[in-house]
C-alpha positions in Angstrom: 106.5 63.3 -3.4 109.8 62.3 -5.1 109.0 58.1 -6.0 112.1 55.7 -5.5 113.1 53.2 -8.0 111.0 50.3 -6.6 107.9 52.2 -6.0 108.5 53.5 -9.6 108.3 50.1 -10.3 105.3 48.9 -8.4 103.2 51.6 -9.0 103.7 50.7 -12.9 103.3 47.3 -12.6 99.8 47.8 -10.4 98.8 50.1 -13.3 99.5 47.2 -15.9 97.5 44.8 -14.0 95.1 47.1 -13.3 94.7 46.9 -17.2 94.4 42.8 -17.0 91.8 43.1 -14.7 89.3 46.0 -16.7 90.7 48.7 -14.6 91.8 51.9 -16.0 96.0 52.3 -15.6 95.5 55.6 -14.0 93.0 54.5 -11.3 95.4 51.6 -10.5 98.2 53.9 -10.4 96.7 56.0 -8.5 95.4 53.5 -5.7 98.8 51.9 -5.7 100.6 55.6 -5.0 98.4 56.0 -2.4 98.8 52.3 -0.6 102.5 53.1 -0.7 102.3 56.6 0.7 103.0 57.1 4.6 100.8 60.3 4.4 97.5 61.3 2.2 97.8 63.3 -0.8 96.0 66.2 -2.4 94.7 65.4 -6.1 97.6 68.3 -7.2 100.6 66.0 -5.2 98.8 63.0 -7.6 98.6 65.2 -10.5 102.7 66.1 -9.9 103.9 62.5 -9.0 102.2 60.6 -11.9 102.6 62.9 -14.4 99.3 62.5 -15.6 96.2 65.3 -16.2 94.8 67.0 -13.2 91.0 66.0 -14.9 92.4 62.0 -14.8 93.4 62.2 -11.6 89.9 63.6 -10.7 88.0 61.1 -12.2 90.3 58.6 -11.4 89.6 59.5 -7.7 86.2 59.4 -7.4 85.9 55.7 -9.1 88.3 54.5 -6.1 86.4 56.5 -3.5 83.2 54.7 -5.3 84.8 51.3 -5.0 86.2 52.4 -1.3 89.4 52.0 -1.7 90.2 55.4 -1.6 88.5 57.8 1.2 88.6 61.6 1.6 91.3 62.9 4.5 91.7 66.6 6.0 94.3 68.1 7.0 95.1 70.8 9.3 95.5 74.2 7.6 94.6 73.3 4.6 91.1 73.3 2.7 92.0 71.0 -0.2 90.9 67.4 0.2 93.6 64.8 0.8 93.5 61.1 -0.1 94.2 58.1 1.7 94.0 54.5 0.5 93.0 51.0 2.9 96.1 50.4 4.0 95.0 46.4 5.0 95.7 43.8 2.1 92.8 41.9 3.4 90.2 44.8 3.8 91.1 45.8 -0.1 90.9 42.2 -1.0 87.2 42.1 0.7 86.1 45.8 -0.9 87.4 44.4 -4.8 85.6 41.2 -4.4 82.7 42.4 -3.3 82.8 45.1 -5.6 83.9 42.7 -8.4 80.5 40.5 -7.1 78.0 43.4 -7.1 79.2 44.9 -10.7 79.7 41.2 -12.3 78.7 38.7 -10.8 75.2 39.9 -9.4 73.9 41.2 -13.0 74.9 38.2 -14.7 73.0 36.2 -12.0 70.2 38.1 -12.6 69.9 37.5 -16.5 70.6 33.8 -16.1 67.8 33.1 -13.7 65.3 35.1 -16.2 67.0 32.8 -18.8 66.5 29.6 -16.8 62.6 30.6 -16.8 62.4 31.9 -20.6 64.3 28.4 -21.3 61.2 26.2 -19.8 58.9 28.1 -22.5 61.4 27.9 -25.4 60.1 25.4 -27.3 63.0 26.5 -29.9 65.8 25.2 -27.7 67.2 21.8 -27.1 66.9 20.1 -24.2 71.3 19.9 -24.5 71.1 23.9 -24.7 68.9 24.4 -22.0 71.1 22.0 -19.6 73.9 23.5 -20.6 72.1 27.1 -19.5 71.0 25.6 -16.5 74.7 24.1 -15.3 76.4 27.7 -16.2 73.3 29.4 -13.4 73.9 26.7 -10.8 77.8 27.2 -11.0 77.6 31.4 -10.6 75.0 30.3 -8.0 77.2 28.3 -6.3 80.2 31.0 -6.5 78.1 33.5 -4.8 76.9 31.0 -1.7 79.9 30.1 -1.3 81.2 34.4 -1.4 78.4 34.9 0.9 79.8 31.8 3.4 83.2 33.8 3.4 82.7 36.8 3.2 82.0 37.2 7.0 84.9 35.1 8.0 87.8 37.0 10.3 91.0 37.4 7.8 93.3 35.2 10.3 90.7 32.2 9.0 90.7 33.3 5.8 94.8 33.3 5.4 94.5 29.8 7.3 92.1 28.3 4.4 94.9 30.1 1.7 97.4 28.5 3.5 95.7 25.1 3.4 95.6 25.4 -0.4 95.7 22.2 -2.1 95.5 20.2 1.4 91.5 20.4 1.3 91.8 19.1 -2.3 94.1 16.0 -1.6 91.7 15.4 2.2 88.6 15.6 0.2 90.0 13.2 -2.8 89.5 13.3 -6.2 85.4 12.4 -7.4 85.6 9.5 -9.5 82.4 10.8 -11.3 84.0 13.9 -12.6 87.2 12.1 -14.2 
């Protein structure tokens, strides 16, 4: 697959960001090849685009089919497996976040409860600490209710509630007991 300028371009910049966000450059670069392809690709078409290792474009592979971004694709007459990435900006967006949830957000929750309850017996810690401890577990609670409220929601709500932005914030009105 010959790349032009500007997909030259995106696909680097995904890979860059990828590294902002924890994500190996190769797997980003390799998602974001295969969002902009109009066709799937065998791992060796990867391996030739990227210019990167035929083993890193394995790997790199099965971490996005194990996020499901990425799913496995035949095609006619020939027995190697092809690649195709979501092609919806919403369904990706759904599939990182809940990703993103299960990987960090779940196991965090999960040491911060037992925390909460090691806290009531910790006659070492402050009462400042352990408030402190407790506000941190209600927040990531609250992030996560308010994931699981969402989550279900049909994208054309969810882009109307983007599009709202600020709106909510200024309808709402600032809470005098937070400023």
């Amino acid at each position: 697959m010959q790349l032009s300028p500007t997909m030259q371009k995106y696909i680097l910049h995904w890979g860059e960001m990828g590294t902002r966000w924890g994500v190996n450059r190769t797997v980003a670069q390799i998602h974001a090849l295969l969002f902009l392809a109009n066709a799937p690709m065998n791992a060796e078409e990867i391996t030739e685009t990227l210019g990167v290792a035929r083993s890193n474009v394995s790997n790199s592979l099965k971490e996005l089919q194990s996020w499901g971004l990425v799913k496995i694709s035949h095609v006619m007459g020939d027995r190697r497996d092809h690649f195709l990435a979501l092609q919806d900006v919403w369904e990706i967006f759904k599939v990182i976040i809940e990703e993103r949830k299960k990987r960090e957000i779940d196991p965090t929750l999960t040491v911060l409860r037992e925390c909460a309850i090691e806290a009531e017996q910790d006659a070492a810690l402050e009462a400042a600490t352990r408030d402190r401890m407790a506000s941190v577990l209600e927040f990531m609670e609250m992030l996560g209710s308010s994931y699981e409220d969402y989550k279900h929601l049909p994208p054309a709500t969810m882009m109307k509630l983007f599009k709202m932005g600020g709106k909510i914030a200024r309808f709402i009105g600032p809470d005098d007991k937070e400023h």
